[in-house]
C-alpha positions in Angstrom: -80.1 -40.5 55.5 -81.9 -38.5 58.0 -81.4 -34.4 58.2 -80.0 -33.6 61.6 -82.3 -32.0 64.5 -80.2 -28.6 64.1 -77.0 -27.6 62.3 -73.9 -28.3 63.9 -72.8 -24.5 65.6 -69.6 -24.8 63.4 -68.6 -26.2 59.9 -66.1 -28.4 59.1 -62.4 -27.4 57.3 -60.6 -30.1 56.2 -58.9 -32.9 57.8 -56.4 -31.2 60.1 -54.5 -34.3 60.8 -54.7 -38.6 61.1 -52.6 -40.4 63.7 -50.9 -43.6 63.0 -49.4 -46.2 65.1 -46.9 -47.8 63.7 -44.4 -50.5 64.8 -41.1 -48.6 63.9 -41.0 -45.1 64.0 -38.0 -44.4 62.0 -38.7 -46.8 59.8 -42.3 -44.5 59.2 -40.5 -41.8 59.2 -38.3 -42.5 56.6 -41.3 -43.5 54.4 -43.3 -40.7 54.5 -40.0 -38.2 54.2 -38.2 -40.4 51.7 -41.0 -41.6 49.6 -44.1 -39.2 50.0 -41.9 -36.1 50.7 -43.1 -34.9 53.7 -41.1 -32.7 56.2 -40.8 -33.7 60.1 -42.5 -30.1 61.8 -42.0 -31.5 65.5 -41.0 -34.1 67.6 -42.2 -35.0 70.7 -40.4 -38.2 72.1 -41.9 -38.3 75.5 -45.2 -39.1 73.7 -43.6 -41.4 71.6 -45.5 -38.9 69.1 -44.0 -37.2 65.5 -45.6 -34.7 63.4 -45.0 -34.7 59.6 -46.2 -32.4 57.5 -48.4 -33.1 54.5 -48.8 -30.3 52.7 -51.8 -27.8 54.7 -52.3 -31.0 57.0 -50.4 -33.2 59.6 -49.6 -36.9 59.6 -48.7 -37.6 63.3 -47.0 -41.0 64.4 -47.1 -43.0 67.6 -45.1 -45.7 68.8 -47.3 -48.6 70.4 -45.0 -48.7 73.8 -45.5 -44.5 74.1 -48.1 -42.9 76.8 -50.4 -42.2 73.6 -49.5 -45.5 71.5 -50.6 -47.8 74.5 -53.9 -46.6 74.5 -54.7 -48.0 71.1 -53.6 -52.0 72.9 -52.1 -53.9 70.3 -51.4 -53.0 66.9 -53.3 -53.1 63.9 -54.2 -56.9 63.3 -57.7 -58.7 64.3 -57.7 -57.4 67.7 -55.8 -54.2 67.5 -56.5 -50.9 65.5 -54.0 -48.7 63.6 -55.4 -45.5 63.5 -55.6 -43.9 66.8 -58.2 -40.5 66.1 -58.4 -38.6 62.6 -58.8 -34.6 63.7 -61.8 -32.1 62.0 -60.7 -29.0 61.9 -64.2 -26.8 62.7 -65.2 -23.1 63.4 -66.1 -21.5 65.6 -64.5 -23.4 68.0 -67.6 -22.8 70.6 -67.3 -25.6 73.8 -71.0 -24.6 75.3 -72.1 -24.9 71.7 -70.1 -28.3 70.3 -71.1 -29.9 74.7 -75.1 -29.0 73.9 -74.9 -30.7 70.4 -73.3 -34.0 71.2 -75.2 -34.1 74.5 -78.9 -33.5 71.8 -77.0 -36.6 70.0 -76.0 -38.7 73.2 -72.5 -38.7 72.1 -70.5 -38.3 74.8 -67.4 -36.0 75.4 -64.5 -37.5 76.2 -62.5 -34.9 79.1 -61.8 -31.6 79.0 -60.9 -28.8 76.3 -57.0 -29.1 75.5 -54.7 -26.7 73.4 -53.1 -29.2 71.2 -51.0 -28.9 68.7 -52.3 -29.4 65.0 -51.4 -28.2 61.3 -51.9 -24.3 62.1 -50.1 -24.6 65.4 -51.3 -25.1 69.3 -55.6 -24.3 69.2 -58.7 -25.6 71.3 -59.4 -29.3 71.2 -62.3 -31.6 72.2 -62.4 -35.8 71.5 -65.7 -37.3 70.9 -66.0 -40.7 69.4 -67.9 -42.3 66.5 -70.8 -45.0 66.8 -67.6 -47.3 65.7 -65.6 -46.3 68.4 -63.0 -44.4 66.2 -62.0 -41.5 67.9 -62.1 -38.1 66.4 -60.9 -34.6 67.4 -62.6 -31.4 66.7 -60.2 -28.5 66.5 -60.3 -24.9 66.8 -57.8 -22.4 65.1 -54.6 -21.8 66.6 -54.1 -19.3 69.3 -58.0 -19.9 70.1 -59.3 -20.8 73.4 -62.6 -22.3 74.2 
């Protein structure tokens, strides 16, 4: 493996949170409440989006027919995927800084900095995406702003 150009301006957390689609919400609810014993923290049906909590980190589910869900096409078979974005949560949460490294990389940025909510609560939130095309989510701390 090569050593990068420059260290990244932030270092990475943990996981703050994956996002599943899944064909039948309840049904994934009731799983992970049920079975793996995690709590719903929010709901937020006009996304078609839940957030359950997994100990310091989120597992979020989307419904495929939901404004976030449809962007992921069909579901998770030979030409759909299952996992919409996994999120990194990073600090300092610096947008000049993280914009002038993935622009060094040619990665691009996908839109603008949003407040999202994650597993510490609404923060700073920018969406890049792997060589693969898998999307991931670098997150600021909670009551940041870019």
């Amino acid at each position: 493996m090569t050593e990068p150009m420059h260290s990244p301006p932030f270092a990475v957390l943990r996981i703050d949170h994956v996002v599943l689609r899944v064909k039948d919400i309840e049904r994934a609810i009731a799983f992970y409440r049920d079975v793996l014993g995690c709590a719903v923290e929010k709901r937020r049906d006009d996304l078609g989006l839940v957030h359950l909590r997994a100990g310091a980190s989120l597992i979020d589910l989307i419904t495929p027919d939901g404004p976030l869900g449809r962007q992921g096409g069909a579901l998770a078979g030979k030409e759909g995927r299952n996992v919409d974005h996994f999120c990194l949560r990073i600090e300092p949460f610096d947008e000049a800084a993280i914009r002038a490294l993935m622009a060094q990389h040619g990665v691009p940025v996908h839109g603008e900095v949003q407040n999202n909510f994650g597993a510490e609560g609404n923060g700073p939130s920018i969406y890049i995406a792997d060589p693969d095309g898998n999307g991931v989510e670098l997150k600021g701390p909670a009551g940041s702003s870019s």
